[in-house]
N, C-alpha and C positions, 0 to 999 in steps of 0.2 A: 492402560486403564480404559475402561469403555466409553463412549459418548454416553449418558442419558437422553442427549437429542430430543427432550421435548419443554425443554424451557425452565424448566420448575427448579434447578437449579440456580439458574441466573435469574429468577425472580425470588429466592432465598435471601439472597444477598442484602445487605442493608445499604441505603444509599450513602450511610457515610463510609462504607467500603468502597463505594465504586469513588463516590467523589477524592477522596483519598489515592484511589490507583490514577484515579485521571490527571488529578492537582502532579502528582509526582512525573507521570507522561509529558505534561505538558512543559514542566520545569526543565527538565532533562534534555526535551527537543530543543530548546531553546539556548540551554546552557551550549548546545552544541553548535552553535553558531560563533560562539568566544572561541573556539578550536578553530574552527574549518577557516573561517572569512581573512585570518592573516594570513595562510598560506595559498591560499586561492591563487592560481597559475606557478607554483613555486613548489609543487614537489616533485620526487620521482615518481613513476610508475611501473609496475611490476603486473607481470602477466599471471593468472593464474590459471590451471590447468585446463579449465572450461573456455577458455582464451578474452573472459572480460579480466577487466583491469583492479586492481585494488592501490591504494596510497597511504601513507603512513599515518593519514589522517580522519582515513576510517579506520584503524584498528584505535587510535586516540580516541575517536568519539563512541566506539563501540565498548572501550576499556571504560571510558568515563562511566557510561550507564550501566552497565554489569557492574563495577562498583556497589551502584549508589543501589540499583537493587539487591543486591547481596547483604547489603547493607538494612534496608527496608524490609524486606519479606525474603529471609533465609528459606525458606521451603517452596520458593518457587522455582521453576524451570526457565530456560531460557533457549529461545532458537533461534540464533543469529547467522549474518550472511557469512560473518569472517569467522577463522579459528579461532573458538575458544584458546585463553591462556589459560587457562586453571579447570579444567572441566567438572573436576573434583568439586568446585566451590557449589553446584550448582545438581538440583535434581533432575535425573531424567524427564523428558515433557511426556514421555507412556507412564510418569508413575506418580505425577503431581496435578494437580488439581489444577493451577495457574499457571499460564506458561508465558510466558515476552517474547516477545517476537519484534526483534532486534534490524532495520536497515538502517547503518549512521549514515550511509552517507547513498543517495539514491542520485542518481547522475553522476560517477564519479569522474567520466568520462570531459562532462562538461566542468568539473570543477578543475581538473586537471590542465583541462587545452585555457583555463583562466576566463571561461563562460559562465559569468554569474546566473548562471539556473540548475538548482539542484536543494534537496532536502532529505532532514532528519525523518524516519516513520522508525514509529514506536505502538506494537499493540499488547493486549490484555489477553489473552484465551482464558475461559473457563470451560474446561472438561471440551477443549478444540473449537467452541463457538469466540467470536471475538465480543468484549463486553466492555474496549476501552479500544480508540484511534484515534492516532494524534500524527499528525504531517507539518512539520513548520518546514516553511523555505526561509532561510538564511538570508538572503540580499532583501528582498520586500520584508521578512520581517509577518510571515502573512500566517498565523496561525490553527490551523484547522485542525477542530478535536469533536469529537461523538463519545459519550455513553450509551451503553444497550437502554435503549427507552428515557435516553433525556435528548434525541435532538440531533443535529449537527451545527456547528456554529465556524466561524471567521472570525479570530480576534475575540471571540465573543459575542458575534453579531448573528444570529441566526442565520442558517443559509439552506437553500430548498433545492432541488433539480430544478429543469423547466425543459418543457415541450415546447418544441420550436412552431410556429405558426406554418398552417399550409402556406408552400412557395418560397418560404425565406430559407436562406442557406443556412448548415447545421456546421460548425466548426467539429470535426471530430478527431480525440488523438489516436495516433498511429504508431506503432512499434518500429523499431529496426531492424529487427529482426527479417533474413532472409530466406528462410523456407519458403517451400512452392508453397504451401496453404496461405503463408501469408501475402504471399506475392502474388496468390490468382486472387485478393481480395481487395487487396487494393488496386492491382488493377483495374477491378471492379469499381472501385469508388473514385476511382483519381476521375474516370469516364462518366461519371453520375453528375448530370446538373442537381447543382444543390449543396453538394456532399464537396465541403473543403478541408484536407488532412492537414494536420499540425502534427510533428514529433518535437517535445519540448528534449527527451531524453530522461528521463524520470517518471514512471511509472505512476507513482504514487502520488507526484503531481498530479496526472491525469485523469485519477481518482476523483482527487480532491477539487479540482477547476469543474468534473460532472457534478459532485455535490455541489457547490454552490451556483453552477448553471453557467460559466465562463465556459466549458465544452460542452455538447452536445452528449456527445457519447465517447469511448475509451474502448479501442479493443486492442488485446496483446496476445499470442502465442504461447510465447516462453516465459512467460511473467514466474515469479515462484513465491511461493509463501510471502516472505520478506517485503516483497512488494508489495502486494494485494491486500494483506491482513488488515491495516488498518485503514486502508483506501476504502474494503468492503463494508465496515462499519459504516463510516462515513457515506458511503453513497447509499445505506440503506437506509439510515436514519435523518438522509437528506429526501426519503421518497424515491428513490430509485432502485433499480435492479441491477443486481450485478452475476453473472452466472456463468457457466462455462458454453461451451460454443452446441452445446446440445441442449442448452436452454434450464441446465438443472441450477438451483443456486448458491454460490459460494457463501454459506455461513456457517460452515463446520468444516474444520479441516482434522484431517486425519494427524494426528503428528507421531504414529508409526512409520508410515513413511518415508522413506529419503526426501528431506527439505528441498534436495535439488533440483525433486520433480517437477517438470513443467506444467502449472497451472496457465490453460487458457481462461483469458475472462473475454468477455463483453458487458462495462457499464453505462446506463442511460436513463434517462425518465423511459416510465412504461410504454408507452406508443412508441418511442422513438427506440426502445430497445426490440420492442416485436418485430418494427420493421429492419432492421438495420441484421439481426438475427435471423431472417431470412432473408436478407442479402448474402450473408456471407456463408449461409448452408446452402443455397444456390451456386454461389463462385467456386463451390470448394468439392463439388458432386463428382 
């Protein structure tokens, strides 16, 4: 189904719609904490073909939410990181208006080795624009959710990007990922006064700590839908930009596509993404 691509859609919408998809995101992120937090350092892990990892208690928390959506809005789609169990229940996301975009568990890596840093992300698409994002981290308990044109918040509490002051050092997150592009970039930055990398291991994290101004900026490679969707709300409705590494910006996703596809981003406040955006089109020439 086609993007309309110029808003009039998602300005359609009534607000007790969106407040309704949000209320349900946000419940959902949350419930999925009572799953994950007793098994923390205590399951197996299993390789899957792409060589990350998955656990028994992301297919639990991804089962929970497909539920409770199927349950709520039977005509919507869903694109989630694991295998669907029932694909049947569920419309194609080329042929539905709404789509969910499903990561339960985003660090599974650290929830696995029993490293309490990792989170729920849960987004809205309408006609592929995100118009609902919601990130809870499980151990703090730290809430972060956005509506299209109401905001982004923490717990509740409003939260903004921020520009770093000339001279002071930028905390910025960092991928794992080992490709040369990503490797002549940080190279690049590890050598930059100023410029201190952090990988928490969670993507969507990284997002959510530039919306509310705990990171400076967020750049990943291989990041995928799953990741990103609601991170991008969120850092855009916190004042920031979030876009791919040519500068164009992630707020429509195509979902013809193979999900698998590698979405690069770069997120930050405006100054701080211009520059850091030509840093890494420099590193990378």
């Amino acid at each position: 189904m086609a993007n309309p691509g110029d808003g009039t859609i998602i300005a359609m919408m009534s607000d007790a719609r969106v407040q309704g998809l949000l209320d349900l995101a946000k419940r959902l992120a949350t419930e999925a904490a009572a799953i994950a937090l007793p098994r923390l350092g205590k399951v197996a892990v299993r390789r899957k073909p792409d060589d990350s990892v998955v656990t028994e208690t992301d297919h639990a928390i991804q089962g929970h939410v497909l539920d409770a959506v199927a349950g709520s809005y039977p005509d919507h789609a869903v694109c989630a990181e694991e295998t669907l169990m029932r694909p049947s229940d569920f419309t194609s996301p080329t042929h539905a208006r709404y789509c969910w975009v499903v990561d339960p568990l985003d660090g599974t890596r650290n929830y696995a080795s029993g490293l309490p840093c990792f989170s729920t992300s849960l987004a809205v698409l309408d006609y592929g624009r995100p118009i609902i994002g919601v990130v809870f981290e499980h151990n703090l308990k730290w809430l972060y959710a956005a509506g299209a044109g109401l905001g982004a918040t923490c717990n509740n509490a409003p939260i903004h990007v921020e520009e770093n002051p000339a001279n002071s050092d930028m905390l910025v997150g960092i991928p794992s990922s080992k490709d040369q592009q990503t490797v002549n970039v940080l190279r690049d930055w590890v050598a930059t006064p100023g410029l201190v990398c952090r990988n928490l291991g969670s993507i969507a994290l990284h997002l959510s700590f530039v919306a509310s101004g705990a990171l400076a900026a967020a750049f990943c490679k291989r990041s995928k839908i799953w990741d990103i969707a609601a991170g991008a709300l969120l850092v855009s409705e916190a004042g920031g930009r979030i876009t791919d590494l040519s500068g164009v910006d992630w707020m429509s996703f195509d979902l013809a596509v193979d999900p698998n596809e590698d979405l690069p981003i770069l997120a930050a406040a405006p100054k701080t993404h211009q520059r850091l955006l030509a840093s890494i089109q420099a590193a990378t020439r």
